[in-house]
MIDOSE-1310 file (N, C-alpha, C; in nm, 2 decimals, decimal comma, always signed):
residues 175
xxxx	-20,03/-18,35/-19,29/-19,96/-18,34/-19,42/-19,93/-18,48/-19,48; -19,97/-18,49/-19,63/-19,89/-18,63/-19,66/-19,78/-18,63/-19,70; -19,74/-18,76/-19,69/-19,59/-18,76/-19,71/-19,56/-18,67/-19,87; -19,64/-18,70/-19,97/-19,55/-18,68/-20,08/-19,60/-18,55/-20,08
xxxx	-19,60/-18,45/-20,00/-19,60/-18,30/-19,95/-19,47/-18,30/-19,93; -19,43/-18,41/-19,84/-19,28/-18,34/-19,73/-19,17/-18,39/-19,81; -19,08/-18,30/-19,81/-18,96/-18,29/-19,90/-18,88/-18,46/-19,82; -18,81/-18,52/-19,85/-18,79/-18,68/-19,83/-18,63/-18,68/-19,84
xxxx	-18,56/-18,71/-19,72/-18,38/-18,72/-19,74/-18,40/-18,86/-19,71; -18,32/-18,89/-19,81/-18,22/-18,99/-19,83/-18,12/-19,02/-19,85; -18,06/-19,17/-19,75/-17,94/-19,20/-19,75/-17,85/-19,13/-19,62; -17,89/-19,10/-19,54/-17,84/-18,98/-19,44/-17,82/-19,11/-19,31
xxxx	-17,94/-19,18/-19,27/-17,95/-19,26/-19,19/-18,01/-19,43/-19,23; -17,98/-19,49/-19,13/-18,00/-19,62/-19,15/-18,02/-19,68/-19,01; -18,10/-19,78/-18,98/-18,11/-19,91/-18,89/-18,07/-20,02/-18,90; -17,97/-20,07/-18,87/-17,85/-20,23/-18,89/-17,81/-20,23/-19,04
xxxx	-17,78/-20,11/-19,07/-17,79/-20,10/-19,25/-17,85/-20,09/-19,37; -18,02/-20,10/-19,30/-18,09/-20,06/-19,36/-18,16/-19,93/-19,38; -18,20/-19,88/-19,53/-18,18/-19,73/-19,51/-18,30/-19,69/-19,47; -18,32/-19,57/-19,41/-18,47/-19,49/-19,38/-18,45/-19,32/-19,44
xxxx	-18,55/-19,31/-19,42/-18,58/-19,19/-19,52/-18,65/-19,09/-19,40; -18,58/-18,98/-19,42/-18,59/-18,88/-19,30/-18,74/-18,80/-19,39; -18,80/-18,69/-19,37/-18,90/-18,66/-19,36/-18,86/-18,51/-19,32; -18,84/-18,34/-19,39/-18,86/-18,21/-19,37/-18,75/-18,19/-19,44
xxxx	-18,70/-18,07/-19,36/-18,65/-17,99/-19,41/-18,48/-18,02/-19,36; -18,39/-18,08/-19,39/-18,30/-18,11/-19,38/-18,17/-17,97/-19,29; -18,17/-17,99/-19,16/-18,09/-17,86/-19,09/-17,94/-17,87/-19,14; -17,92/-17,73/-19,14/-17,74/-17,74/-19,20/-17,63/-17,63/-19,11
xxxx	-17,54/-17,68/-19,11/-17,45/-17,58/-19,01/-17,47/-17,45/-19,09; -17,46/-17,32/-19,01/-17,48/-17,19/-19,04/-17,69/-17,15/-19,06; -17,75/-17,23/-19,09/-17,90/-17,21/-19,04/-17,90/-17,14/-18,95; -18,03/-17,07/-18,91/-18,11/-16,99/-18,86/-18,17/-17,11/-18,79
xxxx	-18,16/-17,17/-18,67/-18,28/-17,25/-18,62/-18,40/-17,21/-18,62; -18,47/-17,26/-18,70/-18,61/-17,26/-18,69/-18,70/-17,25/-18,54; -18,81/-17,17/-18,49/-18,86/-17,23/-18,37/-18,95/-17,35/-18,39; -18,99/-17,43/-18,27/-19,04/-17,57/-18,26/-19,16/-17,57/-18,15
xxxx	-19,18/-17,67/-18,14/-19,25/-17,65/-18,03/-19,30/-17,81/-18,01; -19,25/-17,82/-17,86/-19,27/-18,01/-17,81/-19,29/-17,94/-17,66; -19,32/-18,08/-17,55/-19,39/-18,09/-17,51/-19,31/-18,13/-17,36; -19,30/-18,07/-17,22/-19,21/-18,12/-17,15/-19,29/-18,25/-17,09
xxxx	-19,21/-18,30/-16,96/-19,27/-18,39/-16,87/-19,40/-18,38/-16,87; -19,46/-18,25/-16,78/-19,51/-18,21/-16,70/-19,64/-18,21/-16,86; -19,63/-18,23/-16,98/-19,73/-18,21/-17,07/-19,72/-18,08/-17,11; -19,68/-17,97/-17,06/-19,66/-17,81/-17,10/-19,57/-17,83/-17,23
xxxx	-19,66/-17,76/-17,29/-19,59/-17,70/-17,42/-19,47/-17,62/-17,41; -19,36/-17,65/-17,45/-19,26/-17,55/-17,47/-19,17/-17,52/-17,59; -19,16/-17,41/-17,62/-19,14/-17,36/-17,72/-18,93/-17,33/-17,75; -18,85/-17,37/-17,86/-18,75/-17,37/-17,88/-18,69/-17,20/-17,82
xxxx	-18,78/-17,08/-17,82/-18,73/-16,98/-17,81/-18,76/-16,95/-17,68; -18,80/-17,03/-17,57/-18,80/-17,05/-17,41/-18,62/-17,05/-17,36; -18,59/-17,07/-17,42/-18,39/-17,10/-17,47/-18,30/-17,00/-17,48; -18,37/-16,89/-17,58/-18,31/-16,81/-17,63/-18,23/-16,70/-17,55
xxxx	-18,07/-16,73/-17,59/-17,96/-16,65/-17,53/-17,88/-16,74/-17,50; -17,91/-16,88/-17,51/-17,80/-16,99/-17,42/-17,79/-17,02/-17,54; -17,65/-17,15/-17,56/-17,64/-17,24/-17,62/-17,66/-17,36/-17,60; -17,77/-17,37/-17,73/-17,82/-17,54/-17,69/-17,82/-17,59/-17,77
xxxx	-17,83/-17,74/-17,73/-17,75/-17,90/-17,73/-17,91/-17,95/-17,79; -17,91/-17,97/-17,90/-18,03/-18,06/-17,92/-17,96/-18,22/-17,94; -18,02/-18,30/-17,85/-17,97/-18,46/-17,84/-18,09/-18,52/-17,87; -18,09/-18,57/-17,99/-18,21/-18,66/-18,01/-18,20/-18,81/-18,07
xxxx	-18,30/-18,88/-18,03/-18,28/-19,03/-18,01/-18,41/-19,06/-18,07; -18,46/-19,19/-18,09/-18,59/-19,26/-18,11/-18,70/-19,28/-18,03; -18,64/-19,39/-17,89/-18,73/-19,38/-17,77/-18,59/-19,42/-17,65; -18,65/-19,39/-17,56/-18,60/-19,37/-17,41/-18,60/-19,51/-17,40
xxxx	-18,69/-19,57/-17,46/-18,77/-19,72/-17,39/-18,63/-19,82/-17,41; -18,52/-19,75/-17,48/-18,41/-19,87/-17,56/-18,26/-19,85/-17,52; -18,18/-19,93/-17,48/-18,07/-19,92/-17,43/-17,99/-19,78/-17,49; -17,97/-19,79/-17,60/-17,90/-19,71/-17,65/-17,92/-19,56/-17,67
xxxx	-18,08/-19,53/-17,65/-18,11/-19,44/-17,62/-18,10/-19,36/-17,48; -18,13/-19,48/-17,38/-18,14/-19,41/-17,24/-17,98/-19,41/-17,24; -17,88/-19,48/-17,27/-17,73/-19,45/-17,24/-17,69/-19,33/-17,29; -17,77/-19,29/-17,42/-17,74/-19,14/-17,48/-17,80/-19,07/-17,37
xxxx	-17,93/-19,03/-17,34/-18,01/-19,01/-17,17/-17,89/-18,94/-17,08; -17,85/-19,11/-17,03/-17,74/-19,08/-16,94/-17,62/-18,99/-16,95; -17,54/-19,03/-17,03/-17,43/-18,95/-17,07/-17,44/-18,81/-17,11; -17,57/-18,74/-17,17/-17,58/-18,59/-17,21/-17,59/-18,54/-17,03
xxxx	-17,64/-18,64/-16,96/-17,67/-18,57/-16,87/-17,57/-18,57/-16,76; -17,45/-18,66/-16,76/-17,33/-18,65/-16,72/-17,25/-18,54/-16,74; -17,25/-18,53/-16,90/-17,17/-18,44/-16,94/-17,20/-18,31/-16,94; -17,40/-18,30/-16,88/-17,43/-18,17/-16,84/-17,37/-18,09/-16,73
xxxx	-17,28/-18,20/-16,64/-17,26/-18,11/-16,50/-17,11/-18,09/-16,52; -17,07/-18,10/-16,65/-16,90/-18,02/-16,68/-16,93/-17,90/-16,79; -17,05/-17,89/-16,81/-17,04/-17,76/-16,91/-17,10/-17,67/-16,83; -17,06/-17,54/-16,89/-17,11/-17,41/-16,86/-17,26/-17,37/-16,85
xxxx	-17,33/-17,29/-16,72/-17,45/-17,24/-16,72/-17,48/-17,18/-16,82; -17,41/-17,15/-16,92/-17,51/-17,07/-17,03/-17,57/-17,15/-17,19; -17,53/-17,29/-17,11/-17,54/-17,40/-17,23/-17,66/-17,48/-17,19; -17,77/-17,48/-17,23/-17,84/-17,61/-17,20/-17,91/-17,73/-17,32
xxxx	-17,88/-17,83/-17,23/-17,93/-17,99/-17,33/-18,04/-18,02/-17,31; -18,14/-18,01/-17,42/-18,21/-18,07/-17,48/-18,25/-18,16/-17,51; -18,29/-18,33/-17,47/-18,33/-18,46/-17,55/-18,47/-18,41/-17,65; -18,50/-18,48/-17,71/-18,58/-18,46/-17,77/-18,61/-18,62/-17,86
xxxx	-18,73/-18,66/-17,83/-18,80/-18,81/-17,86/-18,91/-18,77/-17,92; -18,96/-18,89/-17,97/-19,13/-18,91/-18,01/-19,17/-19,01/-17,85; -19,10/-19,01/-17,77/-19,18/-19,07/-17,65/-19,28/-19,01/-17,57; -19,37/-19,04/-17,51/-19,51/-18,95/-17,47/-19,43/-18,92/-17,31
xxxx	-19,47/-18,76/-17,29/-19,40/-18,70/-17,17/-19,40/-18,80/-17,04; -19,51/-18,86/-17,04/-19,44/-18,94/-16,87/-19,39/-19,04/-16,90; -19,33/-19,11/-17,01/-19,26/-19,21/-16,99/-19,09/-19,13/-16,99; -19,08/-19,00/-17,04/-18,95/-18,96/-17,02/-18,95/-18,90/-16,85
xxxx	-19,09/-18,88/-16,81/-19,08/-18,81/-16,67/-19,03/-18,92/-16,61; -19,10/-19,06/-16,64/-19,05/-19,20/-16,58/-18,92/-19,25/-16,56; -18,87/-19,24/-16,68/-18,72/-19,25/-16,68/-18,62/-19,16/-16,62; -18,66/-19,00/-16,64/-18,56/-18,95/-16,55/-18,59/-18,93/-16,39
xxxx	-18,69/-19,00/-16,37/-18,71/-19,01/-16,21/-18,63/-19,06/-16,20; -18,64/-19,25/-16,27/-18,56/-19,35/-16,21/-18,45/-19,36/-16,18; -18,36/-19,28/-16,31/-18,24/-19,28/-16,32/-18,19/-19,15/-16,25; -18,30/-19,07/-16,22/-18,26/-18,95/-16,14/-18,18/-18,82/-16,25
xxxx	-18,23/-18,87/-16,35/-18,15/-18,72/-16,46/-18,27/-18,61/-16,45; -18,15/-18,50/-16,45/-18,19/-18,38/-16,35/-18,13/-18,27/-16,41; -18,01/-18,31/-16,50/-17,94/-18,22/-16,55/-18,00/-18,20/-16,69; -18,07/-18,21/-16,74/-18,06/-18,20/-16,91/-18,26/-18,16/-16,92
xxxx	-18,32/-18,16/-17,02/-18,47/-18,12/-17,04/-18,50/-18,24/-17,15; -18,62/-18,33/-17,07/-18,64/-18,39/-17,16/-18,76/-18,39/-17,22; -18,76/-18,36/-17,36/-18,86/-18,33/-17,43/-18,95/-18,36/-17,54; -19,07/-18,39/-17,56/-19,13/-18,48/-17,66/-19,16/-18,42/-17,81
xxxx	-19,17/-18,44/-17,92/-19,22/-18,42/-18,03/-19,31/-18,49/-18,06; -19,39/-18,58/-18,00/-19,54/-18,67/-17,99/-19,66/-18,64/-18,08; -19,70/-18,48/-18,01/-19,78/-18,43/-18,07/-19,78/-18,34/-18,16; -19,70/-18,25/-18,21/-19,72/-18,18/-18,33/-19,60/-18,25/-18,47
xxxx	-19,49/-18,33/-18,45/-19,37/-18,35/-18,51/-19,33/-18,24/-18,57; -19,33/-18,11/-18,51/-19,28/-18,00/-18,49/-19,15/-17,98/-18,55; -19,08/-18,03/-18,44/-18,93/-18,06/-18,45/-18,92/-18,13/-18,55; -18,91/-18,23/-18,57/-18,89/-18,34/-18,69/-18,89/-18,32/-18,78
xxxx	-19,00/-18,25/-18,83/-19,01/-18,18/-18,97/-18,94/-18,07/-19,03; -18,93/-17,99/-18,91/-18,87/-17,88/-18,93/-18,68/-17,89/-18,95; -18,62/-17,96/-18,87/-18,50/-18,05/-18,89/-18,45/-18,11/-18,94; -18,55/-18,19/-19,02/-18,52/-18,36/-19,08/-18,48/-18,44/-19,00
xxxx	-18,56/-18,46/-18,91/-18,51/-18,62/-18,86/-18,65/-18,66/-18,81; -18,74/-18,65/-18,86/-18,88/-18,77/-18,83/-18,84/-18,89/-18,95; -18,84/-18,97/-18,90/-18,88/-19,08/-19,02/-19,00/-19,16/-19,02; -18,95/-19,17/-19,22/-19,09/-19,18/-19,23/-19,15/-19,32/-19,23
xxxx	-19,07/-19,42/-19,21/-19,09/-19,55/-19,18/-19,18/-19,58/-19,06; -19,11/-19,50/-18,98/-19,17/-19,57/-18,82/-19,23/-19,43/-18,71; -19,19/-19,34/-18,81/-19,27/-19,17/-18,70/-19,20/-19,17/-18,55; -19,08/-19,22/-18,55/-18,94/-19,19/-18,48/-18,89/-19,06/-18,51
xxxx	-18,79/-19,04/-18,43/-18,69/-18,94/-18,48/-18,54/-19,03/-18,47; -18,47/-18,99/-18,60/-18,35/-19,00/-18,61/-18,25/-18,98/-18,51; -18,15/-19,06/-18,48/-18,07/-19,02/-18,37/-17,95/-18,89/-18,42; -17,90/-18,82/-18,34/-17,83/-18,70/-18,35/-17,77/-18,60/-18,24
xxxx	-17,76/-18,45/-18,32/-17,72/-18,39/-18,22/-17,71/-18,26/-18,30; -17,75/-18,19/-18,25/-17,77/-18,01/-18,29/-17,71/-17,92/-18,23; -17,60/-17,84/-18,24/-17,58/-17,76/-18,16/-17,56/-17,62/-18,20; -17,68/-17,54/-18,14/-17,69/-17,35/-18,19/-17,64/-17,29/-18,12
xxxx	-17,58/-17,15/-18,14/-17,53/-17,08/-18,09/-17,65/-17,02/-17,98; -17,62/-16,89/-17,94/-17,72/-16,78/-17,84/-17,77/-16,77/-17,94; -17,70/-16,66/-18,03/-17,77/-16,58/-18,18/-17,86/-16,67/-18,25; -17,87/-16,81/-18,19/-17,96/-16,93/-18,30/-17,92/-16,97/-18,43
xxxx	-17,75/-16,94/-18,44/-17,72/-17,01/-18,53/-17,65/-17,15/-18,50; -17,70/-17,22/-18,64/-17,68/-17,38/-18,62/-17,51/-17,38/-18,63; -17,43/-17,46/-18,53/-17,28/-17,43/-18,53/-17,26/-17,62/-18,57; -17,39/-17,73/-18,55/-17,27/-17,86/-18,57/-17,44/-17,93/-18,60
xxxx	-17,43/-18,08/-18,65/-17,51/-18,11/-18,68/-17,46/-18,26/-18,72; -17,51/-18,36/-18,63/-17,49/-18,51/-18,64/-17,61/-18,59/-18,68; -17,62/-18,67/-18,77/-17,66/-18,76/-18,82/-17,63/-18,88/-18,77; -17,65/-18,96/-18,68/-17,64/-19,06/-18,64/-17,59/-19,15/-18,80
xxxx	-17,49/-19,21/-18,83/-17,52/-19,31/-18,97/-17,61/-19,43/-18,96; -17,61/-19,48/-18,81/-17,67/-19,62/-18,80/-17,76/-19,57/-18,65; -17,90/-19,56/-18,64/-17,97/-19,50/-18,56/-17,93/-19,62/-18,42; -17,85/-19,74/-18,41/-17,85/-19,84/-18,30/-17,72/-19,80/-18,27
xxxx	-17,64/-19,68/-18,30/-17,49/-19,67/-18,26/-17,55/-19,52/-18,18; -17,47/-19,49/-18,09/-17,45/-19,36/-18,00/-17,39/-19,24/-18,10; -17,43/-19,09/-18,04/-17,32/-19,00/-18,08/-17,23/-18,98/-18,10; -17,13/-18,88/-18,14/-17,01/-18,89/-18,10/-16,99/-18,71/-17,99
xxxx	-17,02/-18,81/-17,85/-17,01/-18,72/-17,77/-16,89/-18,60/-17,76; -16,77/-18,69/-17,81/-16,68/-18,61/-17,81/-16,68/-18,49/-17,90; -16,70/-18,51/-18,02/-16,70/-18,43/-18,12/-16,80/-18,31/-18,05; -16,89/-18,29/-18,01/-17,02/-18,27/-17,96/-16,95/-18,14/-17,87
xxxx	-16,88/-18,21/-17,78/-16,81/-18,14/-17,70/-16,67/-18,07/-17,71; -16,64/-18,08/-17,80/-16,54/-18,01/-17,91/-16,61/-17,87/-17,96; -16,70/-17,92/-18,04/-16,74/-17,79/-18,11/-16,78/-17,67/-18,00; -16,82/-17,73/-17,83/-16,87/-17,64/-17,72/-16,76/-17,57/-17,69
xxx	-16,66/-17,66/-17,69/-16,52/-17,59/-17,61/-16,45/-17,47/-17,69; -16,52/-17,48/-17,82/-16,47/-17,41/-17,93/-16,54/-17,27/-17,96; -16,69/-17,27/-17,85/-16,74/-17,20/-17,92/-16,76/-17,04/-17,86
């Protein structure tokens, strides 16, 4: 697809204050999640409605390869072993499957599914958060009900800052 196909947000995100321009279809609380389809460790295709009935945590970052991202890594997957079995977290990168298989060896995360958009930008497009500068994804956080409805939806403002976990975890406690 070329770009001036894809509908183009702006102003939503930025890198050290510089703006970037997100790339689909921009996700909003009360949506219908769309299905997706990215790519686990292991290279197996998997599909967003492999899920369906739980509530899940989409946590998405740029690359694994970068402090701020593996800290987000870390912490979803900390915070995976205080929530409920019927909730599951999601990362979601443009990083190619074994360097996330790499990283959660090392660091031993075990709790959460880490998952690529590499090959189709599936996700990205479908969400709005591919950008179109660097064919990243925007940093964030998604969170759908069972029923697949979109209940919260973060925009990182500055893709080098973290989530706001807490908030994140608010809307779970709530839901």
């Amino acid at each position: 697809m070329k770009d001036l196909e894809l509908k183009e947000i702006k102003n939503r995100v930025s890198v050290r204050g510089n703006a970037l321009t997100l790339l689909g279809e921009e996700i909003k609380v009360g949506d219908i999640a769309p299905e997706f389809t990215v790519t686990d460790n292991g290279g197996k295709d998997v599909k967003f409605s492999d899920y369906k009935g739980k509530t899940i945590v989409l946590a998405i970052f740029p690359s694994i390869d970068t402090p701020v991202c593996a800290n987000q890594a870390r912490t979803f997957n900390k915070k995976a072993t205080e929530l409920s079995e019927n909730i599951v977290i999601l990362t979601i990168s443009k990083d190619l499957p074994f360097a996330l298989g790499r990283f959660c060896a090392a660091e031993g995360i075990n709790n959460i599914h880490t998952l690529s958009d590499y090959k189709f930008s599936e996700f990205g497009l479908k969400y709005g958060f591919l950008i179109k500068e660097n064919r990243l994804l925007a940093r964030g956080t998604v969170i759908i009900d069972p029923s697949g409805v979109v209940k919260y939806v973060e925009h990182v403002p500055d893709i080098i800052q973290e989530p706001d976990y807490d908030k994140a975890l608010e809307v779970l406690k709530g839901m």
